[in-house]
N, C-alpha and C positions, 0 to 999 in steps of 0.2 A: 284839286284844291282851288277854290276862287280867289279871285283877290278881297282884299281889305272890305269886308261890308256888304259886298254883293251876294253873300251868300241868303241874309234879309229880305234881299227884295227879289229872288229867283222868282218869279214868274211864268215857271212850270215846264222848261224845255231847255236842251242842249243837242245842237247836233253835231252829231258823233260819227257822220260821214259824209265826208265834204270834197271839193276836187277842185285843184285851181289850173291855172294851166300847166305846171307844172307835172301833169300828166298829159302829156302828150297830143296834141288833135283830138281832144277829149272835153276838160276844162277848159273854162269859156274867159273864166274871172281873174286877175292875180293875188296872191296870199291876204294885199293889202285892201283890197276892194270886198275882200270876203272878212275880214276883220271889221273894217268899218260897217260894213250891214249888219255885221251881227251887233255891234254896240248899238247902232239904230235900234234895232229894235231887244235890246235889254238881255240880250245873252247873256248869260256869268262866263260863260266858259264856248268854244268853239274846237271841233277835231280838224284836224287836216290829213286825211289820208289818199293820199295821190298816189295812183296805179306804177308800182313797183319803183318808187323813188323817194327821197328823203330830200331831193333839190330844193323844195320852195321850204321848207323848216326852219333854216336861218331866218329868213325873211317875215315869215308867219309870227314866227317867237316874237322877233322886234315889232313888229305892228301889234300885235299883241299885248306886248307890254307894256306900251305908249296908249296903245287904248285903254288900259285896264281889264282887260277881256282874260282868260284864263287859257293859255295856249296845251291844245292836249296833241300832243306830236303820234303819228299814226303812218298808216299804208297801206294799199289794198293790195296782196298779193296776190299772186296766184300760185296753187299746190298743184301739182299731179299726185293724183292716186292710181293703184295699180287696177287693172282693168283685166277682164279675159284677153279681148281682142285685142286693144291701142288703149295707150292712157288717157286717162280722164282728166283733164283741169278743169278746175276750179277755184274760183273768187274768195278769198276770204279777208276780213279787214281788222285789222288789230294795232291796238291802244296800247301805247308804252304809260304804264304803270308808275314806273320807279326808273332809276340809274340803268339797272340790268336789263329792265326790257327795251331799254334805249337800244344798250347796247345789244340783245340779242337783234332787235327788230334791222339795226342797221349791219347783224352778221349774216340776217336772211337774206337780204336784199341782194348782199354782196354774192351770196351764193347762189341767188338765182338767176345772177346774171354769168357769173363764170363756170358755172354750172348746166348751161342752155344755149343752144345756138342763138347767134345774133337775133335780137329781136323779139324773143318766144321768153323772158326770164320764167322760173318756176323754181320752186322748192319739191320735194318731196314731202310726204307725210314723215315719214323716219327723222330728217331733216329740223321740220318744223317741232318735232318730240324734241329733239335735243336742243335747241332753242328758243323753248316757250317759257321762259323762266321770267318776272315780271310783265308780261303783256294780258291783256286783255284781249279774246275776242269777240267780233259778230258774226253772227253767219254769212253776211253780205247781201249782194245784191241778186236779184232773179238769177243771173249765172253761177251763186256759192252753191255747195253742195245740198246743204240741206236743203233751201229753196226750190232748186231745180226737181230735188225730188219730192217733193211738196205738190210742185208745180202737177206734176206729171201722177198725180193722184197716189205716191206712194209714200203713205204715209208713216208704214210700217219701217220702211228704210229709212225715211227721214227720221225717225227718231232715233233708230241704232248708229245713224251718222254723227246726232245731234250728241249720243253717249260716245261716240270715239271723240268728238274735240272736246269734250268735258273732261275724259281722261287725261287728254293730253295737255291739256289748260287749266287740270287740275281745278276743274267748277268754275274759272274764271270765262267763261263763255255765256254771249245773249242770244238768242232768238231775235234777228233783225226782222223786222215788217216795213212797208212801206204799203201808199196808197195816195197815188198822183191819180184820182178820179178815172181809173182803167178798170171793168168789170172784173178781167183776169187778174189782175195785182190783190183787186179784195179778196176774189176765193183761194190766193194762193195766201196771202197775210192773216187770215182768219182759219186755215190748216195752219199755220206755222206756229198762233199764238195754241193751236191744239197739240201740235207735238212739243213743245217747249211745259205748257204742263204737263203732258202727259211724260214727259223725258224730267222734270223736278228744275225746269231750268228759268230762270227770266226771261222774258220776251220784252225787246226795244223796239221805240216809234225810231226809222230817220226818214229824211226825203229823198236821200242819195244826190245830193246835191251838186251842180255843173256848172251853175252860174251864180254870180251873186244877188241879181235882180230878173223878173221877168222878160225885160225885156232882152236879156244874154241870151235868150232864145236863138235870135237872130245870128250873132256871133257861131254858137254851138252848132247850129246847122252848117255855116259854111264850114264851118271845121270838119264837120262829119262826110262832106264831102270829100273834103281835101283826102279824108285818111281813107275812102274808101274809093279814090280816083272815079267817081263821076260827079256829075255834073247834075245841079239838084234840081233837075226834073225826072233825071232819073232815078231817085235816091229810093223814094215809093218809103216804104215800111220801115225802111233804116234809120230814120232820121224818128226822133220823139214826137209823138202825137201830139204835144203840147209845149206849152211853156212854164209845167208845171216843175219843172226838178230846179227849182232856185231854193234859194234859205229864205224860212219863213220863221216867222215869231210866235211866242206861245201861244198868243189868242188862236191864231189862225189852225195851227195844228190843234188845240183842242178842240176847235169847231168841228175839224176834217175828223179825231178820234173821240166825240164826245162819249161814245155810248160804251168806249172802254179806256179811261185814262192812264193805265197802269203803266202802258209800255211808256207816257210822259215822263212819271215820275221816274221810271230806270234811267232815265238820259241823265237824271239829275246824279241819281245814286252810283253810275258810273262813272261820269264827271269826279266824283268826289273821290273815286279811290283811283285819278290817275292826276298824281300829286306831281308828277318829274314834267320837271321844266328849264329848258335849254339852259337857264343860267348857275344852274348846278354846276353842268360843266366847267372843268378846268384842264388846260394843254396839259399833257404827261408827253414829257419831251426823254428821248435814251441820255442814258446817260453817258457824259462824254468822258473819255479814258484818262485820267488824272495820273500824273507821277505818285508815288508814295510821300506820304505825310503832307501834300498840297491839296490845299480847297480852291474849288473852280472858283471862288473870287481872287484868290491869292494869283493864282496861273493865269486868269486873263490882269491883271494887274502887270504881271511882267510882261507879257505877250505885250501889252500897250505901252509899257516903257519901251522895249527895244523899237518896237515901230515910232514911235514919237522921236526915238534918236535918230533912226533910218530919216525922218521925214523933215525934221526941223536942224538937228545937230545942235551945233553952238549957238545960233540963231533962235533959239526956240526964248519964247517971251514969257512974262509971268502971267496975261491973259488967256493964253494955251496950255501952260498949267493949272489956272484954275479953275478952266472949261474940265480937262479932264478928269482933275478929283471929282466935280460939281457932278459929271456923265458917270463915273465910277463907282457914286456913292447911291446915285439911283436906282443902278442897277442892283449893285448890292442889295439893299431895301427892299425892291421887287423880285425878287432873288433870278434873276436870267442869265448871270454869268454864263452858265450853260446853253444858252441857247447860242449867244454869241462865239464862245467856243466850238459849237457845234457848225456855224456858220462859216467861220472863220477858217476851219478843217477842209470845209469844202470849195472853199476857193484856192487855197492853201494847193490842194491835190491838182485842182484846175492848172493852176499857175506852172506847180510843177512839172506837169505833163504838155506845157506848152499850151493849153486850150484857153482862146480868151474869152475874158471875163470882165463884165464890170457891175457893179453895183449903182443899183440907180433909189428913184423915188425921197422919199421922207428920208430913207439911212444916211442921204446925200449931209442932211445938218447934224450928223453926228460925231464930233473927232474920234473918239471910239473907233467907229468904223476905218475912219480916213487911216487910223494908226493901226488898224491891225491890215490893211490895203485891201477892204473891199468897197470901198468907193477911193475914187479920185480927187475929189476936189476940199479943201481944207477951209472946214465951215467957219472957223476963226475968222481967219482971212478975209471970207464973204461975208460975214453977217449972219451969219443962217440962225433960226430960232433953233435948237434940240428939243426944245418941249414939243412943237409940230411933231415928231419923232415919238419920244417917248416922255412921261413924268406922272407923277406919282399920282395925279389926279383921272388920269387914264387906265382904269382897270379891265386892262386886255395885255397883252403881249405886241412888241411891236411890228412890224413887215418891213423884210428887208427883201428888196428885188434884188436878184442878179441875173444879168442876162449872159449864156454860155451862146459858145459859134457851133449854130445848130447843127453843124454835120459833127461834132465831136460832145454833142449832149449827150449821147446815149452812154458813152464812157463816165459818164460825170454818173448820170441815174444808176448805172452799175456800181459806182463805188458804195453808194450813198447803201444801196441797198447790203451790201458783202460787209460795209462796217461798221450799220445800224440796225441791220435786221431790215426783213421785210412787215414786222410789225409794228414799225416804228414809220415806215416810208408809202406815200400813195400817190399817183397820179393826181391831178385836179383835173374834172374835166368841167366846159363852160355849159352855156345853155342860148344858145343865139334866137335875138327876139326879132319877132317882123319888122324894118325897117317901111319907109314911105312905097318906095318900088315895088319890093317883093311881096309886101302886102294888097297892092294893087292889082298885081300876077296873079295870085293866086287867087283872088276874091272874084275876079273875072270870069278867071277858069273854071270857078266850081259855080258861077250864075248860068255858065256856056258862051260868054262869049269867045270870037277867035283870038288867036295868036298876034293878030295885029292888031284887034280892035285894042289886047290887052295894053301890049306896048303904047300904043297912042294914049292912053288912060294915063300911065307910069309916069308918059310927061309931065304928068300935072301936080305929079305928086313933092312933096316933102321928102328930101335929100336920106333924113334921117328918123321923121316921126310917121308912125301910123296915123296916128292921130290926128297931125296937122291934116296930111292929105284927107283923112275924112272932111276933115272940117270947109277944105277949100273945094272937095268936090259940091259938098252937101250946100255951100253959101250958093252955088248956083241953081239949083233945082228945088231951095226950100219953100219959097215962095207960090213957086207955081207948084207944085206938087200939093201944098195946104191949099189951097186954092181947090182944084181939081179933087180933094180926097185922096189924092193916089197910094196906092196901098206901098208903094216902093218907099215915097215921102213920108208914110207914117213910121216907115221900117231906121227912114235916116234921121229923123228925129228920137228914136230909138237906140239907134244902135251906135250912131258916128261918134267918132271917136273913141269906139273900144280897142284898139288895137295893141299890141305890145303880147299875143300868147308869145310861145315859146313854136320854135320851130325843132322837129323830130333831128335824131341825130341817123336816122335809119331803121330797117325794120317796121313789124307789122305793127298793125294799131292792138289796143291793150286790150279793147273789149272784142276782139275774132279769136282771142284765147278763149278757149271753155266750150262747155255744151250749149248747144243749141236750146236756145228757149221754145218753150211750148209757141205753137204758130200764134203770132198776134192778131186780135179783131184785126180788120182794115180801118183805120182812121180817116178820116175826111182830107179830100186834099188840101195842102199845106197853102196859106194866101198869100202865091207869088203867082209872079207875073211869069204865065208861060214865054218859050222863046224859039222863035226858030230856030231852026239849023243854022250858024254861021254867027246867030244871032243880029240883033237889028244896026241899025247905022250909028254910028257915032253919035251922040244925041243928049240932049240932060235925062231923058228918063236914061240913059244907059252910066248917067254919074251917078245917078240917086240909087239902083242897085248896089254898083259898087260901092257907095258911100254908105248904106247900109249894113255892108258886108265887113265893113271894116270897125 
């Protein structure tokens, strides 16, 4: 569904596979850099489907929604099918629809990852049958199944593949093409748009998209390095022949597919029937265990009386009184009794069992909290605003931190899990971004320089930003680099200050899952600065690489 109007002036394209860094040493752009290009250039709608992850999603929605851009939440997994010999994986990318294919998309995930050795996630076909219920797919990229065997001149297969995920997607399945000016992508995209009619099915244009602008080119290579441990002179054929896999705008892709627009219009027509969008959502919190004939407003009411006598006694004033109806009546209205009930349990259990605990952050201004004892400090007393916390004009649920003594955490995650269910309970895991240093390490690494040159580079960097460091490498070598043409200077005019992907948590890179593609032409070598062994001396052309890289 697009937003407000923009359905008017669509301008003939949506791309519907996109990748930010959020996949892994893969994606070049972040969710927010990929939203705003596509507003540049007139998107109604944008997919975000990032290699077996739902991490950049939060983030895409809200840039998203600030743009006006129409967020279509997505993933590109990988399936194993059964094989004679050894399984077969492969790529396919599918579009949450509605609620359920939110949901199923994020049952896949989960299950390809506890489902697979570290590193390798996969689903099964069986798998993917029992939860294809609101999704959309594509076939994917030259690694999905159909494609590959397209690729490989089998056409006959490729259609009886193309009929198993139509079964199993119940018709809701495209025929992806693409065509970033590579001879082999056209005869493998102009067989796909043949098996897809010949199979009754629609065929889509995307670009398969990596960066936000062309010039993330620059970024995407040293990433490709990184995930495949050399150093990019020796990358040869690994790395993309071009700087074509960025998001581009109608004009440009119907230039690239004048002489058959159709798969255009599919982008539009599947935009349109993938209406579910992140602010659907709402917490579904367990329910917490109430006495007979008590509502969780009534039972955290008294829970907060005895703590307010515990804490104030005789002493207690009329201004901490009418903080706590004032905090009370909020809750009420936004109905969370229950959560704070449910919070309140588990410090509750903490306490008892001797494991300390404290309550931090925004909950710090809540008497509420102070009164049921998950925080300490008594926000009357201080000042503290509660609306910073929580109030009616903030329509989310609020965050309460507590921090437990981490050798007695696991006892706390036990309980949590034995007295709410494991379907109510999840780990959070983060997503750590290149800081100034490590971004400098490793941008080094995969140019070839050494192990000391790299450290001596790191000195220079920013504490905490990539970005600065680009910046501060690049003010020294921009001048004489423009000067000289140097192709290194063109690259840090380019590329500095991209920094900030996402660094792997462990495990293989995404795209060494699946079958091998048909051999690639050889492409022209890539315009960088060869490098000796050990690489050259300290030097500004040796900032202006790195600054490029970053």
């Amino acid at each position: 569904m697009f937003p407000d109007g923009a359905r008017d002036a669509v301008s003939g394209y949506v791309e519907l596979h996109c990748h930010s860094f959020f996949s892994l040493l893969d994606g070049a752009s972040s969710p927010e850099e990929l939203v705003a290009r596509a507003r540049e250039l007139g998107m109604p709608a944008l997919a975000l489907t990032d290699h077996n992850d739902l991490g950049g999603a939060v983030r895409f929605s809200q840039a998203a929604r600030e743009a006006g851009v129409g967020a279509i939440i997505g993933a590109e997994v990988v399936v194993e099918l059964a094989a004679r010999r050894s399984p077969f994986f492969t790529h396919l990318s599918l579009l949450a629809e509605s609620a359920e294919g939110y949901g199923n998309l994020s049952t896949l995930i989960t299950r390809a990852r506890m489902d697979s050795p570290r590193g390798a996630p996969a689903v099964s076909l069986e798998t993917l049958a029992r939860h294809a219920g609101g999704l959309h797919a594509l076939t994917g990229c030259p690694r999905g199944w159909v494609p590959s065997l397209a690729a490989a001149g089998d056409l006959r297969g490729a259609r009886e593949a193309a009929g198993t995920l139509a079964d199993v997607f119940d018709g809701r399945v495209a025929v992806e093409c693409w065509d970033h000016g590579l001879a082999e992508e056209r005869r493998t995209s102009a067989a796909l748009v043949r098996v897809a009619r010949a199979a009754g099915l629609r065929w889509v244009v995307t670009n398969d998209v990596h960066y936000a602008r062309a010039g993330g080119r620059v970024v995407h290579d040293v990433l490709s390095c990184l995930r495949h441990a050399r150093p990019l002179d020796a990358m040869g054929t690994r790395l993309r022949p071009s700087g074509e896999w960025h998001l581009k705008g109608a004009a440009q892709m119907a230039r690239r597919w004048h002489h058959d627009p159709a798969g255009l219009r599919a982008t539009l027509e599947i935009a349109e029937r993938c209406r579910f969008r992140f602010e659907e959502l709402r917490p579904s919190l367990p329910r917490f265990p109430l006495p007979p004939g008590v509502t969780a407003d009534e039972y955290l009411a008294r829970l907060v009386e005895e703590g307010a006598s515990e804490r104030w006694g005789e002493s207690r004033t009329e201004s901490q009184s009418c903080q706590l109806a004032h905090e009370l009546s909020i809750i009420t209205r936004l109905g969370l009794a229950g959560y704070f009930l449910i919070v309140w349990d588990i410090v509750r259990f903490a306490r008892r069992e001797g494991i300390l605990c404290q309550g931090r952050g925004s909950a710090a201004n809540s008497v509420v909290c102070y009164c049921l004892g998950i925080t300490a400090v008594d926000p009357v007393r201080m000042g503290l605003l509660f609306e910073r916390f929580l109030s009616d004009d903030r329509q989310e649920p609020p965050d309460i931190d507590v921090d437990f003594a981490h050798r007695e955490r696991e006892r706390v995650l036990q309980y949590v899990y034995e007295r709410y269910g494991r379907d109510h309970a999840a780990m959070v895991c983060e997503h750590i971004t290149y800081r100034g240093k490590s971004a400098v390490r490793d941008a080094a690494r995969a140019l070839g320089f050494s192990v000391e040159q790299a450290n001596a580079l790191s000195l220079l960097s920013d504490r905490f930003s990539a970005k600065a460091t680009a910046e501060r490498l690049r003010a020294g070598v921009e001048g004489a680099a423009a000067a000289a043409g140097d192709a290194a200077g063109k690259a840090v005019m380019a590329a500095a200050g991209a920094g900030g992907a996402t660094l792997p948590a462990g495990g293989g890179p995404p795209d060494e899952i699946g079958t091998p593609r048909p051999e690639p032409v050889t492409p022209p070598a890539p315009d960088v600065v060869r490098l000796p062994a050990g690489g050259p001396p300290r030097d500004a052309a040796t900032d202006a690489h790195v600054a490029a890289a970053l």
